[in-house]
SEFILO-654617 format. One record per residue (C-alpha): residue number from 1; x, y negated, z; residue in three letters. Coordinates in pm, whole numbers, plus 32768, in hexadecimal, padded with zeros to 4 digits. Layout:
BEGIN
ATOM  resi  east  north    up  resn
ATOM   NUM     X      Y     Z   ALA
...
This chain:
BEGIN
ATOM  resi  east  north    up  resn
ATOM     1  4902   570C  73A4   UNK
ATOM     2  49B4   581A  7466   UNK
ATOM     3  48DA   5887  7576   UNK
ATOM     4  4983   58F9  76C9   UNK
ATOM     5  4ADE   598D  76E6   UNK
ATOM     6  4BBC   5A84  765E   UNK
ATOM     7  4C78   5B79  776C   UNK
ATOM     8  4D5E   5C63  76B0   UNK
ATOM     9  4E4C   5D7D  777C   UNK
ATOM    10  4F6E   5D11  77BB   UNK
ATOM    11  50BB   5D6A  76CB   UNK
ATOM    12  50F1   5EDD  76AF   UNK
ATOM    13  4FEC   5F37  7784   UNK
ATOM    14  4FA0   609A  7713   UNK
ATOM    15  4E79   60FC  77BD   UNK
ATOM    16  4D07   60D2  77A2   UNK
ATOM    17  4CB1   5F81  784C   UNK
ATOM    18  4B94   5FAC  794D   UNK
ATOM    19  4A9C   5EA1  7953   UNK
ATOM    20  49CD   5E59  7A83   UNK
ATOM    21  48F4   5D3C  7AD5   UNK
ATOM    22  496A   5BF5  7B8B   UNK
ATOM    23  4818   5C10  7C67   UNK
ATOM    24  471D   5CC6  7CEA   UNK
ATOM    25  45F0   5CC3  7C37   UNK
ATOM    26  44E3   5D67  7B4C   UNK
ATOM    27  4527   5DEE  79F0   UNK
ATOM    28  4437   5D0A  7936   UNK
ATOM    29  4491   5D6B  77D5   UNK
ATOM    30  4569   5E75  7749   UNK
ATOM    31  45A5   5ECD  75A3   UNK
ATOM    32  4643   6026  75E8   UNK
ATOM    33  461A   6078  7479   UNK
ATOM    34  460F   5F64  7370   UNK
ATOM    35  4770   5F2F  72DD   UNK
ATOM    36  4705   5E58  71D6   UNK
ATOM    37  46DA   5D74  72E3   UNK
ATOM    38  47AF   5C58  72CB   UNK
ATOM    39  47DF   5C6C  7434   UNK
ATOM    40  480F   5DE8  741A   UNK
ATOM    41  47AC   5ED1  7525   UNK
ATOM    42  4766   5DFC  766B   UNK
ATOM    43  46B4   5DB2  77B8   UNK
ATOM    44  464D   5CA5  7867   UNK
ATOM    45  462C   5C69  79D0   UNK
ATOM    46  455B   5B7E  7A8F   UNK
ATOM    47  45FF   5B17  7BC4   UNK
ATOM    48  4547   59F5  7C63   UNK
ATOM    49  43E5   598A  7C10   UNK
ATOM    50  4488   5855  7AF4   UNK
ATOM    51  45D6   5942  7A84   UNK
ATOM    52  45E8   5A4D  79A7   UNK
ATOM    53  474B   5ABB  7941   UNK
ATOM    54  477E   5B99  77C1   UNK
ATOM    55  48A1   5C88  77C4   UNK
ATOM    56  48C4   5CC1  7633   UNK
ATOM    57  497C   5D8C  7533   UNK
ATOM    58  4984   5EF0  760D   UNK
ATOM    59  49FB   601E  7596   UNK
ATOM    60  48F0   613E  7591   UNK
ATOM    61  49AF   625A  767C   UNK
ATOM    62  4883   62A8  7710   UNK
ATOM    63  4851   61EA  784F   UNK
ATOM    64  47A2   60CA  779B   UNK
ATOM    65  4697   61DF  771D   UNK
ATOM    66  463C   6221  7892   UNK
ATOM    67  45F1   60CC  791C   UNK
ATOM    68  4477   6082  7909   UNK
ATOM    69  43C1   5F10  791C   UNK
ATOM    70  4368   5ECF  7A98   UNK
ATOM    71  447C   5F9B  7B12   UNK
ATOM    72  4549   5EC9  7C30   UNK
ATOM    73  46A6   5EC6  7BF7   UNK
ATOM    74  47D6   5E51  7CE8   UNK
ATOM    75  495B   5DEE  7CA7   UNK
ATOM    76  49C9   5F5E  7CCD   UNK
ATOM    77  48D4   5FB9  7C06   UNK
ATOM    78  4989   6018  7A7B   UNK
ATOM    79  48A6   5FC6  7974   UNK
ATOM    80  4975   6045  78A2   UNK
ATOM    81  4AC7   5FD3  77C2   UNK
ATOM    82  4B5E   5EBC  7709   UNK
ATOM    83  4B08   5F24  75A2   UNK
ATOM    84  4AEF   5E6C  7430   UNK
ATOM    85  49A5   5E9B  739D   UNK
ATOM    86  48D4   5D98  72E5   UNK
ATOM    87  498F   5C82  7244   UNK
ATOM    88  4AF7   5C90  72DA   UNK
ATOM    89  4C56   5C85  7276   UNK
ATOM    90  4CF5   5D46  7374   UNK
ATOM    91  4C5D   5E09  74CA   UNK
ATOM    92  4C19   5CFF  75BC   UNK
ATOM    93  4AFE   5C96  768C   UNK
ATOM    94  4A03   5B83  7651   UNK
ATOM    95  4994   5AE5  77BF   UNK
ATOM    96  485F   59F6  7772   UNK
ATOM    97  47DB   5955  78AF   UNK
ATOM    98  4660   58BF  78AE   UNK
ATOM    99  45E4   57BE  7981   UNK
ATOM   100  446F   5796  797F   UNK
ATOM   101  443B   5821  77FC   UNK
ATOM   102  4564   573E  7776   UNK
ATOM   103  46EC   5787  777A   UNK
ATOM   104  47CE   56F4  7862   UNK
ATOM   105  495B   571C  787A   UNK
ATOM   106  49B3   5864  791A   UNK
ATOM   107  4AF8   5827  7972   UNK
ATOM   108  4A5A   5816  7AEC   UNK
ATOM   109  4A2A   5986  7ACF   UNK
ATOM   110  4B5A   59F8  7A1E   UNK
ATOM   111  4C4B   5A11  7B4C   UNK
ATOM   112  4B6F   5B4B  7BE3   UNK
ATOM   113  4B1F   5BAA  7AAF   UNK
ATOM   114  4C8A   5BDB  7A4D   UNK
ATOM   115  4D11   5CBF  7B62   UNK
ATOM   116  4DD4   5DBD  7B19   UNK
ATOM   117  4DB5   5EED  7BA2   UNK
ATOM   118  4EA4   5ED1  7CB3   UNK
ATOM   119  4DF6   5D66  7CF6   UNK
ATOM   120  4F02   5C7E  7C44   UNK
ATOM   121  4E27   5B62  7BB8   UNK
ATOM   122  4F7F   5B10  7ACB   UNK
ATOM   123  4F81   5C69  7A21   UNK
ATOM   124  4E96   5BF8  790B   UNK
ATOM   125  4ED5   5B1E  77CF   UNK
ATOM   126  4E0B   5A5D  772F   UNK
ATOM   127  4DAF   5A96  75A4   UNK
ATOM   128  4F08   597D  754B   UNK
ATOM   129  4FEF   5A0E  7636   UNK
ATOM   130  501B   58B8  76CD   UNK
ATOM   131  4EAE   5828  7756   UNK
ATOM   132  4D2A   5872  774C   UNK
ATOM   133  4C88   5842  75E8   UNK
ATOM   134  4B26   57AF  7628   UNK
């Protein structure tokens, strides 16, 4: 089962892809280093007391390395880019939202998550080029 959702930049997009969190909230788990991962480097975010979002597959250009567990984070706040480490076919990143422990459908999320940096919601495509693969 494919956890979560795939958010790739859009077509031609040159640039490193910032990502920043949806919420506010607490760092609550971060793998800065492990690339053998399958989820490669990533952090996770609790943003109410039941939701914890996972922002996977990040590329290591440095920011990830400074983030620490406990460290409050806000939507301006870059955790660092859109990468494609652990088991990927292609730089993207993996959005996995948790409600209470389990995984729920994070498409709720993906509209702020998406924003592009000039705060168009529609610059992003999804990993088919057509919808959201869950």
């Amino acid at each position: 089962m494919h956890t979560g959702v795939d958010i790739v930049p859009p077509i031609g997009f040159k640039e490193e892809a910032d990502l920043r969190p949806p919420a506010s909230g607490i760092i609550e788990d971060i793998n800065n280093s492990n690339l053998s991962d399958p989820c490669g480097l990533w952090v996770k975010i609790r943003v109410t007391k039941t939701m914890t979002i996972q922002m996977c597959h990040m590329e290591d250009e440095g920011t990830i390395k400074k983030l620490k567990k406990g460290e409050p984070v806000m939507p301006q706040t870059k955790l660092g880019v859109m990468g494609a480490t652990g088991r990927v076919t292609g730089k993207h990143v993996h959005m996995i939202v948790y409600e209470n422990g389990k995984v729920v459908d994070p498409t709720s999320q993906v509209q702020q998550f998406c924003k592009d940096p000039q705060g168009d919601p529609d610059n992003s495509r999804p990993s088919n080029g057509r919808g959201v693969s869950t």
